[in-house]
Predicted model as a PDB file, atoms N, CA, C, CB and O in Angstrom, pLDDT in the B-factor column:
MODEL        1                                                                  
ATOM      1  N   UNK A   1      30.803 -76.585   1.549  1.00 52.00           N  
ATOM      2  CA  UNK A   1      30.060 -76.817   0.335  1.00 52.00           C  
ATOM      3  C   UNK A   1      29.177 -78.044   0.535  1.00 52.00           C  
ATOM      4  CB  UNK A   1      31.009 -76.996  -0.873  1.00 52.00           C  
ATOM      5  O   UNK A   1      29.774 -79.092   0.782  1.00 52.00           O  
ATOM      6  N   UNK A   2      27.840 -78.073   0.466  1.00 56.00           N  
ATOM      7  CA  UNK A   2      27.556 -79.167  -0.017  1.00 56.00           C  
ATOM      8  C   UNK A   2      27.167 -79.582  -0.982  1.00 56.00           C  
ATOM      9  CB  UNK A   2      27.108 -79.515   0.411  1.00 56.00           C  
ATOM     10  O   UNK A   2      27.194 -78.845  -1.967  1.00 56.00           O  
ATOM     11  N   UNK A   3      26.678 -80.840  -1.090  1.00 56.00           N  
ATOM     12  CA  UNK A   3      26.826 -81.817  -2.659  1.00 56.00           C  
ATOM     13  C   UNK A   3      25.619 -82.609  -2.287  1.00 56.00           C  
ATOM     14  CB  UNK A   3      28.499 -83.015  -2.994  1.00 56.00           C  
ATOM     15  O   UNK A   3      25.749 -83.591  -1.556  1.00 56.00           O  
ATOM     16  N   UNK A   4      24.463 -82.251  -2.740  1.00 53.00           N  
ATOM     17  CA  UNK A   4      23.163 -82.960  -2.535  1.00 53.00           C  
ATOM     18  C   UNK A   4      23.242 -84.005  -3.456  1.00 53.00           C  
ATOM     19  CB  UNK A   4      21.876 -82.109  -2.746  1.00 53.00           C  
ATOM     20  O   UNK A   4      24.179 -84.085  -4.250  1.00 53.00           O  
ATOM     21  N   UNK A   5      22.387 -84.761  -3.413  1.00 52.00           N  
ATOM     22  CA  UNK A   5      22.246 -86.485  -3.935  1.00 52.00           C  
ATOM     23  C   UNK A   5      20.775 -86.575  -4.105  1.00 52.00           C  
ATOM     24  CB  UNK A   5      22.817 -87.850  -2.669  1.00 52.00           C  
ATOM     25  O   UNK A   5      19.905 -85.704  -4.098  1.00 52.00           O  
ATOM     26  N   UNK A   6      20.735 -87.703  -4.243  1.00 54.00           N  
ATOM     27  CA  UNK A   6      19.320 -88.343  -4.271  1.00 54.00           C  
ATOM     28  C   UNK A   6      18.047 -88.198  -3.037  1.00 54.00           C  
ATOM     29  CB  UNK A   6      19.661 -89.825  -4.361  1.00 54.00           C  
ATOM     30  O   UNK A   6      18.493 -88.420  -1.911  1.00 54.00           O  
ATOM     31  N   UNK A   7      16.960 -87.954  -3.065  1.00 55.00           N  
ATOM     32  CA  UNK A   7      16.121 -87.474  -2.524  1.00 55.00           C  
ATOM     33  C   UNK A   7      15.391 -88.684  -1.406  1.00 55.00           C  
ATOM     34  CB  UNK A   7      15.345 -86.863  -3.616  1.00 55.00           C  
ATOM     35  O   UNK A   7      15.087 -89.749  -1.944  1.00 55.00           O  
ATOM     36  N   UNK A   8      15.164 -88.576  -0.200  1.00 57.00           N  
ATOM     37  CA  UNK A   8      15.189 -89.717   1.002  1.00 57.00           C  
ATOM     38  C   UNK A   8      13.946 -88.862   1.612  1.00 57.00           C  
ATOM     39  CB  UNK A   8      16.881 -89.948   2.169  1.00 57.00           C  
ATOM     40  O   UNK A   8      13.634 -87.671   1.611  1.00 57.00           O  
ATOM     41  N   UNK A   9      13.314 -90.230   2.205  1.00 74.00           N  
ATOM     42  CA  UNK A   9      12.225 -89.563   3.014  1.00 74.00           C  
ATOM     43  C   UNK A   9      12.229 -88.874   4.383  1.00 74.00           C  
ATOM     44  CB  UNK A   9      11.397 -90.427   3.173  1.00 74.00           C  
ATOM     45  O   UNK A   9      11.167 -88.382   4.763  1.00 74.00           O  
ATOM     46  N   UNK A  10      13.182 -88.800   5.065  1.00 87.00           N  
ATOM     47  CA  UNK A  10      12.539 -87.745   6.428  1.00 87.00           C  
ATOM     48  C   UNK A  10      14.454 -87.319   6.589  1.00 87.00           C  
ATOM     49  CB  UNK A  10      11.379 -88.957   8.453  1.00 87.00           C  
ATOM     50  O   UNK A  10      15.470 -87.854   6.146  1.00 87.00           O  
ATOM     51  N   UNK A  11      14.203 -86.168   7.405  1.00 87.00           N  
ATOM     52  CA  UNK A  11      15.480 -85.170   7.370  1.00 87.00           C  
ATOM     53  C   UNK A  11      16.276 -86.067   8.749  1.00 87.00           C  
ATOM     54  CB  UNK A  11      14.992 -83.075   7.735  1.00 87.00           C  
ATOM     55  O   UNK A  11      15.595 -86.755   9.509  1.00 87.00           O  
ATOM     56  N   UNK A  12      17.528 -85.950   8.881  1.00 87.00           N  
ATOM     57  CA  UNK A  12      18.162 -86.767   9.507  1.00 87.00           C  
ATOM     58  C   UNK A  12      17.882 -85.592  11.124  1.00 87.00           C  
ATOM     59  CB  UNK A  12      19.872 -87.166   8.688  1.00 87.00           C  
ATOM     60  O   UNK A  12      17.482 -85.881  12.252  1.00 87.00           O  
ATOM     61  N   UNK A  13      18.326 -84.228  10.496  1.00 85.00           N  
ATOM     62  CA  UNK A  13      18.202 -83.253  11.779  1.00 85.00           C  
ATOM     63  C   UNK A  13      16.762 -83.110  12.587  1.00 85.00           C  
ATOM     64  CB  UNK A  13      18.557 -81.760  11.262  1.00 85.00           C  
ATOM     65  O   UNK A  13      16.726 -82.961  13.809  1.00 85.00           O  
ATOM     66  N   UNK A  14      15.794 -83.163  11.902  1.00 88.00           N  
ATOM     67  CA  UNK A  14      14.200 -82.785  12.549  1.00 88.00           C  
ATOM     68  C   UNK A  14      13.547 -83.863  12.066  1.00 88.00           C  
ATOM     69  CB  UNK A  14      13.347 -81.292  12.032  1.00 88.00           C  
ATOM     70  O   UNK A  14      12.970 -84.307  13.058  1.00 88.00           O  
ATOM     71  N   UNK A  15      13.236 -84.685  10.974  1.00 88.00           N  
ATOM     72  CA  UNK A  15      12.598 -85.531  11.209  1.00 88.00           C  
ATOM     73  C   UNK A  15      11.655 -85.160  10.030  1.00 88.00           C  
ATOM     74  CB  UNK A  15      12.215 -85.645  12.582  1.00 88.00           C  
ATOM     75  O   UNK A  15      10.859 -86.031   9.678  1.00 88.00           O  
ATOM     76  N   UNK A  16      11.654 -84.133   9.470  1.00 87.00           N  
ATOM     77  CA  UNK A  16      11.070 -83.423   8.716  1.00 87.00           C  
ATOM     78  C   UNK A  16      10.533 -84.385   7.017  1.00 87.00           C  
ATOM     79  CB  UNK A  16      12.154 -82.158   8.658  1.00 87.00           C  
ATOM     80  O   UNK A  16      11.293 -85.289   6.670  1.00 87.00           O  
ATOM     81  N   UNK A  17       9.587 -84.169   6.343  1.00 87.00           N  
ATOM     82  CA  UNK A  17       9.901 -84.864   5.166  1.00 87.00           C  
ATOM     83  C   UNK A  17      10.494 -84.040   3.810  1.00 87.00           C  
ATOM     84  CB  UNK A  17       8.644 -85.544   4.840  1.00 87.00           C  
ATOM     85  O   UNK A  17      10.831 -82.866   3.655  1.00 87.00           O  
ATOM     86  N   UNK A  18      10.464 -85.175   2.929  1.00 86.00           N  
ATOM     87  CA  UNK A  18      11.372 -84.522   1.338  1.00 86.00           C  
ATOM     88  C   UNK A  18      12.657 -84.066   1.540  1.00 86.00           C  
ATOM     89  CB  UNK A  18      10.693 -83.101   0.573  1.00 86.00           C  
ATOM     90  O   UNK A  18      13.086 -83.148   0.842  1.00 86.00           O  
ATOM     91  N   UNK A  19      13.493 -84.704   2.606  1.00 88.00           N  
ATOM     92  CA  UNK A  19      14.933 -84.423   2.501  1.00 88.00           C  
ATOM     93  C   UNK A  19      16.137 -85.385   1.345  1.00 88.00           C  
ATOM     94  CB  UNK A  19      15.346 -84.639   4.071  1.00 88.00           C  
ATOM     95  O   UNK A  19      15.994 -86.505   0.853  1.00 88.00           O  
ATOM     96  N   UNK A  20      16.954 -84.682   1.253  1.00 86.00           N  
ATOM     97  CA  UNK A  20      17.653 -84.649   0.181  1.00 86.00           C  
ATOM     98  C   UNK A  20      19.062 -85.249   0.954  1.00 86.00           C  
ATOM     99  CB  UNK A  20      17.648 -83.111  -0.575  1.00 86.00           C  
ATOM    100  O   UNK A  20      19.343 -84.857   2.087  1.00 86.00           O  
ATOM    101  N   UNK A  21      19.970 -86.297   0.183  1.00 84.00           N  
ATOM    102  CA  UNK A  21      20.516 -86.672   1.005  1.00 84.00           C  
ATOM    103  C   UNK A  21      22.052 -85.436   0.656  1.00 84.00           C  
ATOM    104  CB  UNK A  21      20.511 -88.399   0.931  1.00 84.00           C  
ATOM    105  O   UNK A  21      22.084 -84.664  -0.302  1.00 84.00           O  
ATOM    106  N   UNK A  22      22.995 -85.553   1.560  1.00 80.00           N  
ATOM    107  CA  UNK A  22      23.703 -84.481   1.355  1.00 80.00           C  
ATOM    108  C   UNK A  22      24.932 -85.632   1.376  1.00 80.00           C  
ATOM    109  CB  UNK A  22      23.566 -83.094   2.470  1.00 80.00           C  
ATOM    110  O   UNK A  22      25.163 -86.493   2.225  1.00 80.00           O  
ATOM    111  N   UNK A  23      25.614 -85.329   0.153  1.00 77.00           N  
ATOM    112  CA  UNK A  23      26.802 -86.355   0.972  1.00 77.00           C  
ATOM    113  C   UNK A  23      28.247 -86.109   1.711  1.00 77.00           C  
ATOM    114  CB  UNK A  23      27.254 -87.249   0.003  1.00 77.00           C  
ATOM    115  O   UNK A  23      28.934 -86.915   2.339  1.00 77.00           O  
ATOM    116  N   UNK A  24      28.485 -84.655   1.410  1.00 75.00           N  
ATOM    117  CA  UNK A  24      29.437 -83.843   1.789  1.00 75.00           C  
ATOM    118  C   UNK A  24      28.925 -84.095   3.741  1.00 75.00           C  
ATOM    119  CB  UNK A  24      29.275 -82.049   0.847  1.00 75.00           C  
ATOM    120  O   UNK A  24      29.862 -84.111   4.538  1.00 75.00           O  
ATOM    121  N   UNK A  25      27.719 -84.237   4.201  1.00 77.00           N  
ATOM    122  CA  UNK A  25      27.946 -84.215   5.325  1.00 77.00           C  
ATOM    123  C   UNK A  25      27.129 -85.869   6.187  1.00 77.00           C  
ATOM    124  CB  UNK A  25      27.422 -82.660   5.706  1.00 77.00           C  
ATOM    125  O   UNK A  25      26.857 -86.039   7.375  1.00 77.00           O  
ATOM    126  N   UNK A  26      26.994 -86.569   5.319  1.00 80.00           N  
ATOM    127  CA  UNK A  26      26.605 -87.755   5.525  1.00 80.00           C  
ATOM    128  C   UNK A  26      25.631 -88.085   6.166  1.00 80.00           C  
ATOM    129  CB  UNK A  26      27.314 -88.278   5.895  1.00 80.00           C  
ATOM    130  O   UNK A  26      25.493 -88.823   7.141  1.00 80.00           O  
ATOM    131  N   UNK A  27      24.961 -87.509   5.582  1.00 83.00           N  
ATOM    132  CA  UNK A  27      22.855 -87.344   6.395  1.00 83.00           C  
ATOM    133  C   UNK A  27      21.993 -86.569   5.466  1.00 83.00           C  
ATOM    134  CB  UNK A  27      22.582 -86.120   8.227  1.00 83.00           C  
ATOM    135  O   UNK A  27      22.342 -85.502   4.961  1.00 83.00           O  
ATOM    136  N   UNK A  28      20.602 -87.282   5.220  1.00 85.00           N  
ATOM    137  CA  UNK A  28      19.478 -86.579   4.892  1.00 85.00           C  
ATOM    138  C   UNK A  28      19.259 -85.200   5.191  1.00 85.00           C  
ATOM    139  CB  UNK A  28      18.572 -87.163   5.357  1.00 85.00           C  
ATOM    140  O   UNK A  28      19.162 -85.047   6.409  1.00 85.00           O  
ATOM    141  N   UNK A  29      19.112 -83.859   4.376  1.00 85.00           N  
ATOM    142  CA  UNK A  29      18.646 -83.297   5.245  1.00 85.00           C  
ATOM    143  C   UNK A  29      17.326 -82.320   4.577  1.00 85.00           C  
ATOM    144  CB  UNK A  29      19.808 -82.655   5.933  1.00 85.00           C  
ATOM    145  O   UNK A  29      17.341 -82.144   3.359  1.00 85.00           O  
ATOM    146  N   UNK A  30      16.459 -81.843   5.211  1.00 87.00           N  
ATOM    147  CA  UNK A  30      15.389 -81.008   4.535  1.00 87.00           C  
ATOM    148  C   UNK A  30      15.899 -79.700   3.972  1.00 87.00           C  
ATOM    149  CB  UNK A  30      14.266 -80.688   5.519  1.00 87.00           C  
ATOM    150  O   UNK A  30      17.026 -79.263   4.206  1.00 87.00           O  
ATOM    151  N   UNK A  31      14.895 -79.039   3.129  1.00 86.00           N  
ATOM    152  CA  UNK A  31      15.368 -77.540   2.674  1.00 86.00           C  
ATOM    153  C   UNK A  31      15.738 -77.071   4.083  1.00 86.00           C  
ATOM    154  CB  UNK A  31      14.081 -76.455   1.847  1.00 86.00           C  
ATOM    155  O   UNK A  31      16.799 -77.187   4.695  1.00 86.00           O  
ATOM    156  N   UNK A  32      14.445 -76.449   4.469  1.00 87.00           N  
ATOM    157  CA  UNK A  32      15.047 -75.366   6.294  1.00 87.00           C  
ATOM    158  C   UNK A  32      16.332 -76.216   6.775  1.00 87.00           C  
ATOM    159  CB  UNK A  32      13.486 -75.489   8.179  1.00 87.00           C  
ATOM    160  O   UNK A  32      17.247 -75.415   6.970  1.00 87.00           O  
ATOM    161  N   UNK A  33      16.638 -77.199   6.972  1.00 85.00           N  
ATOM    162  CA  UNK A  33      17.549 -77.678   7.872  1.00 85.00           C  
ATOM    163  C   UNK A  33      19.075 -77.189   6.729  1.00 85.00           C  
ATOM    164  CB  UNK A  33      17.179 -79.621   8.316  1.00 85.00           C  
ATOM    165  O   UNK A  33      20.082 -76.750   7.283  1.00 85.00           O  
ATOM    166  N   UNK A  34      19.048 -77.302   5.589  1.00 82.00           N  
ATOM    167  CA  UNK A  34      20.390 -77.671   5.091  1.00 82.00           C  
ATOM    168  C   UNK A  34      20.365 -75.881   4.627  1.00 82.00           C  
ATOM    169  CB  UNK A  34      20.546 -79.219   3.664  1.00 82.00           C  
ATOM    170  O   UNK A  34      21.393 -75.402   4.150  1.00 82.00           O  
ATOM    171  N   UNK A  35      19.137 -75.014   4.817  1.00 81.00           N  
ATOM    172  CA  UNK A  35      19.654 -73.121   4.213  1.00 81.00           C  
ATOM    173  C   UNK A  35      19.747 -73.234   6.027  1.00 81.00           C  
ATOM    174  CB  UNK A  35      17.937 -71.406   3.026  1.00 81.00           C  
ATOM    175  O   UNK A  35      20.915 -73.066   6.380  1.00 81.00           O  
ATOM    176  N   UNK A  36      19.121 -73.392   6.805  1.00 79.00           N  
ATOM    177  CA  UNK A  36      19.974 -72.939   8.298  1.00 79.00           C  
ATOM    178  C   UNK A  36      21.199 -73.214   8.298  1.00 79.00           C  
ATOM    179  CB  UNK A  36      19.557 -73.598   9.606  1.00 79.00           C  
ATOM    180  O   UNK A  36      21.736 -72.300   8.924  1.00 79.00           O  
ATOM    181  N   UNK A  37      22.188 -74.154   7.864  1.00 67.00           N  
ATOM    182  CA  UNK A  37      23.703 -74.946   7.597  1.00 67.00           C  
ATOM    183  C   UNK A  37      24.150 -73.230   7.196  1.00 67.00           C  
ATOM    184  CB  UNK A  37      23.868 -76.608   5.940  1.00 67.00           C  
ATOM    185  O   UNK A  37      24.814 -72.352   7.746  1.00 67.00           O  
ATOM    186  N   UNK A  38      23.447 -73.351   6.056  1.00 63.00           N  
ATOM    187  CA  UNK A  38      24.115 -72.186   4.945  1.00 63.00           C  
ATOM    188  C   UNK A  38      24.023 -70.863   5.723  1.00 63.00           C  
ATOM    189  CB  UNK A  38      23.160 -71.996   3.316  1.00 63.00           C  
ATOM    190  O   UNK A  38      24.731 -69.984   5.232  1.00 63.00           O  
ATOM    191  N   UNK A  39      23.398 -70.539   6.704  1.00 60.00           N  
ATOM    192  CA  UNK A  39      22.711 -69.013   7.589  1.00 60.00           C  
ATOM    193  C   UNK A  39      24.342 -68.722   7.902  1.00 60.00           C  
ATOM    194  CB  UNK A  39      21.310 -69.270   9.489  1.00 60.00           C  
ATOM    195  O   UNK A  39      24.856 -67.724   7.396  1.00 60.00           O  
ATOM    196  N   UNK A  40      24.925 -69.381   8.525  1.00 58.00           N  
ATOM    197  CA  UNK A  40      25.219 -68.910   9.774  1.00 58.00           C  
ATOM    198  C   UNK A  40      27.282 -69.532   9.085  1.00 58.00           C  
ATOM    199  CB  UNK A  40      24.008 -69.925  11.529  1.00 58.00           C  
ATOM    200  O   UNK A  40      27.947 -70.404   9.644  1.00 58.00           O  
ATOM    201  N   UNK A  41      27.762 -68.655   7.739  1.00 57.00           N  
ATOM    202  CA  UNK A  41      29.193 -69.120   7.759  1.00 57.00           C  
ATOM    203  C   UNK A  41      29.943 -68.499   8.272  1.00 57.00           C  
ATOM    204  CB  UNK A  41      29.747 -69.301   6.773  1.00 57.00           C  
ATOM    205  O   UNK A  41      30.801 -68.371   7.397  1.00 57.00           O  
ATOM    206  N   UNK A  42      30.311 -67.926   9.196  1.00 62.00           N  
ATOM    207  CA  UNK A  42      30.334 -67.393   9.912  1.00 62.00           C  
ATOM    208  C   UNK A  42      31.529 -68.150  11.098  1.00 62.00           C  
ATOM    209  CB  UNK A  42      29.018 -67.163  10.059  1.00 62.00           C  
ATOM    210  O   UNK A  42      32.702 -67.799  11.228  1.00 62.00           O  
ATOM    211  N   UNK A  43      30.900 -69.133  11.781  1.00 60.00           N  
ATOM    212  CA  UNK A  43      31.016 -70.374  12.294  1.00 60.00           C  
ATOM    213  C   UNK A  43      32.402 -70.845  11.933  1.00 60.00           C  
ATOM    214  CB  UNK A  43      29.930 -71.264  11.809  1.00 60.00           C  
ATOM    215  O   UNK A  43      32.926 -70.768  10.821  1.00 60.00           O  
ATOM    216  N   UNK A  44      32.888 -71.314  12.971  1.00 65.00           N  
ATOM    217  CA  UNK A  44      34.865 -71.418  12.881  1.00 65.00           C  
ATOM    218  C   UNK A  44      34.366 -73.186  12.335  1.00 65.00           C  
ATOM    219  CB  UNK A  44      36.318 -71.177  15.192  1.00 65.00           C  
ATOM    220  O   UNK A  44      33.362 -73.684  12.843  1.00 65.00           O  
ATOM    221  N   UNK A  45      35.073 -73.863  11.438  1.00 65.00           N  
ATOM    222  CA  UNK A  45      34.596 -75.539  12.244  1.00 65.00           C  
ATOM    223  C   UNK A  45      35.715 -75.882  13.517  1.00 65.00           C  
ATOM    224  CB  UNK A  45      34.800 -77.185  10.826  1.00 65.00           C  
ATOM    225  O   UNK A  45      36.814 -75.454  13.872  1.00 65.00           O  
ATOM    226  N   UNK A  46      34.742 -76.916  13.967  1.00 69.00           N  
ATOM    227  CA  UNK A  46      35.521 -78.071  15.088  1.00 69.00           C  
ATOM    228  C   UNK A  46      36.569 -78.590  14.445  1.00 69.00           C  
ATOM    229  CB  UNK A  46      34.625 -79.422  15.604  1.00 69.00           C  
ATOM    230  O   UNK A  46      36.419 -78.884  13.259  1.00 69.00           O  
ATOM    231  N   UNK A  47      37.541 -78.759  14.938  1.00 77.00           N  
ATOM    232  CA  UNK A  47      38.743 -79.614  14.355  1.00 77.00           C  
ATOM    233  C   UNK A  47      38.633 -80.728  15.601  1.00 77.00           C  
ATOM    234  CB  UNK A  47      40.485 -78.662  14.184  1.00 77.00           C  
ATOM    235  O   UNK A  47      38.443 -80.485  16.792  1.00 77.00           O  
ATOM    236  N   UNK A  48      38.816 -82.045  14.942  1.00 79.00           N  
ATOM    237  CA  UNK A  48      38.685 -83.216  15.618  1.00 79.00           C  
ATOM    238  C   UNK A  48      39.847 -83.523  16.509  1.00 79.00           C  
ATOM    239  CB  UNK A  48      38.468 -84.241  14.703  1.00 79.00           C  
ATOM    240  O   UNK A  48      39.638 -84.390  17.357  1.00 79.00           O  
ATOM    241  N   UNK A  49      41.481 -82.766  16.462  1.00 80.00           N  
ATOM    242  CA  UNK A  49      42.012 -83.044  17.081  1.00 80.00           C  
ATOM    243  C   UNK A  49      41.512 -82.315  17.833  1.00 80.00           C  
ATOM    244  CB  UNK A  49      42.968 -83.183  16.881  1.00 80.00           C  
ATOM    245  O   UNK A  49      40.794 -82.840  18.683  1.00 80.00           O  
ATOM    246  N   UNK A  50      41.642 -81.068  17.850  1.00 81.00           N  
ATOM    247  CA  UNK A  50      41.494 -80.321  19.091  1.00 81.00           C  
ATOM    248  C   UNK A  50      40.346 -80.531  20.060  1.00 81.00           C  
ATOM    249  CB  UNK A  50      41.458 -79.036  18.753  1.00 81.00           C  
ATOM    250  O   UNK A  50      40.486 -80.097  21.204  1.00 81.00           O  
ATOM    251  N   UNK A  51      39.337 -81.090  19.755  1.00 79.00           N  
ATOM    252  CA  UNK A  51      38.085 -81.563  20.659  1.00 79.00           C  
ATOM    253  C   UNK A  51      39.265 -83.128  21.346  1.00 79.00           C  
ATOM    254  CB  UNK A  51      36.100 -82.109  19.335  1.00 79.00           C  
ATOM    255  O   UNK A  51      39.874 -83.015  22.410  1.00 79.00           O  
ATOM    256  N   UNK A  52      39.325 -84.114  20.681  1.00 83.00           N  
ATOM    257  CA  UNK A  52      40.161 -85.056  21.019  1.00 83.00           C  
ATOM    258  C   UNK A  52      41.474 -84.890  22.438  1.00 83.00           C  
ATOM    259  CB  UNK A  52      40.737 -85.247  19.642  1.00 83.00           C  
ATOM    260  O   UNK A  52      41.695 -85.479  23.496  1.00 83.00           O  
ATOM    261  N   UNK A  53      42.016 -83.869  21.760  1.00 84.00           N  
ATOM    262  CA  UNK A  53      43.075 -83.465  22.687  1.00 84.00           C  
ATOM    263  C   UNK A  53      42.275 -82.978  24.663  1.00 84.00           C  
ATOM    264  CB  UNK A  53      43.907 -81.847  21.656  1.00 84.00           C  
ATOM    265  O   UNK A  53      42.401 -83.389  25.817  1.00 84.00           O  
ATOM    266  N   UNK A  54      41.479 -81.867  23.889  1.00 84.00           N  
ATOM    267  CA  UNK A  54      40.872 -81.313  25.038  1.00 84.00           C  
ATOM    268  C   UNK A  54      40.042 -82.478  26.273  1.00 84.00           C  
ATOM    269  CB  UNK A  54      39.798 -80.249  24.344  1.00 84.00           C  
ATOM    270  O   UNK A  54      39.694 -82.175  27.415  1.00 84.00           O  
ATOM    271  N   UNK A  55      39.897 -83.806  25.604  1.00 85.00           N  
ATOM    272  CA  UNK A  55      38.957 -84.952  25.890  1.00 85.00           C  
ATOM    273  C   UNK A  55      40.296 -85.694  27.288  1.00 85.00           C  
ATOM    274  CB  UNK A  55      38.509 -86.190  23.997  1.00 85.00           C  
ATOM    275  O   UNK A  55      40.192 -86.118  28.439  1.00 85.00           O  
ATOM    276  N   UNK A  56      41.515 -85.478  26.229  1.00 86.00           N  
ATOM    277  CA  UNK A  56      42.586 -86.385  26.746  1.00 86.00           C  
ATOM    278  C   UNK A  56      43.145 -85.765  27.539  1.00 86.00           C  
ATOM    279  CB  UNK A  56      43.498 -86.908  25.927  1.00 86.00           C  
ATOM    280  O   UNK A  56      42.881 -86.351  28.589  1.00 86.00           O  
ATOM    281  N   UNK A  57      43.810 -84.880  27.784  1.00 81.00           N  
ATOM    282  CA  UNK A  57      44.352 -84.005  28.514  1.00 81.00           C  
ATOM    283  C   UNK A  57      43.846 -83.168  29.396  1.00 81.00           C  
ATOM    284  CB  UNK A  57      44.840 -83.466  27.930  1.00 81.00           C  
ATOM    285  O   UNK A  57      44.427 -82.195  29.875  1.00 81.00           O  
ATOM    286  N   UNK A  58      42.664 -83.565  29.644  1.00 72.00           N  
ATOM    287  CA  UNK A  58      41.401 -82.318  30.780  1.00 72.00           C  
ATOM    288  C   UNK A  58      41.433 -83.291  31.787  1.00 72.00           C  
ATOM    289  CB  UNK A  58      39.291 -81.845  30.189  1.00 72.00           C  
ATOM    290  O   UNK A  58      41.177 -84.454  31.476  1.00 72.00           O  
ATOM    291  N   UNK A  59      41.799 -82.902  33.331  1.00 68.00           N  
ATOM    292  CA  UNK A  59      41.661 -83.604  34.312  1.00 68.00           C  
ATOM    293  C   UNK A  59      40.168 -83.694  34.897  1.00 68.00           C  
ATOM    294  CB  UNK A  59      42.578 -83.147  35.156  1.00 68.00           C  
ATOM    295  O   UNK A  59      39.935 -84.383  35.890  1.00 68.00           O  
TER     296      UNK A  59                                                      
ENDMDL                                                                          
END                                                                             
């Protein structure tokens, strides 16, 4: 879900202007950048241990 905020000048992802800040994901982002987010739910998320683990335990 996100939770848009107050309106910031350039998109954190492209650089783009009239981005909107998002705070659910802690960055500016433009329309195209934050409906591409929305395209694709689909998408498992990253879980931070498991990237972490894989970091620690990979020879």
């Amino acid at each position: 879900m996100l939770i848009p905020s107050a309106r910031t000048s350039d998109c954190d992802a492209c650089g783009g202007p009239h981005a909107k800040w998002v705070a659910s994901l802690a960055m500016a982002l433009c329309g195209a950048c934050e409906r591409e987010g929305t395209l694709h739910p689909e998408r498992e998320p990253v879980l931070v241990g498991e990237v972490l683990r894989e970091l620690l335990f990979t020879p």
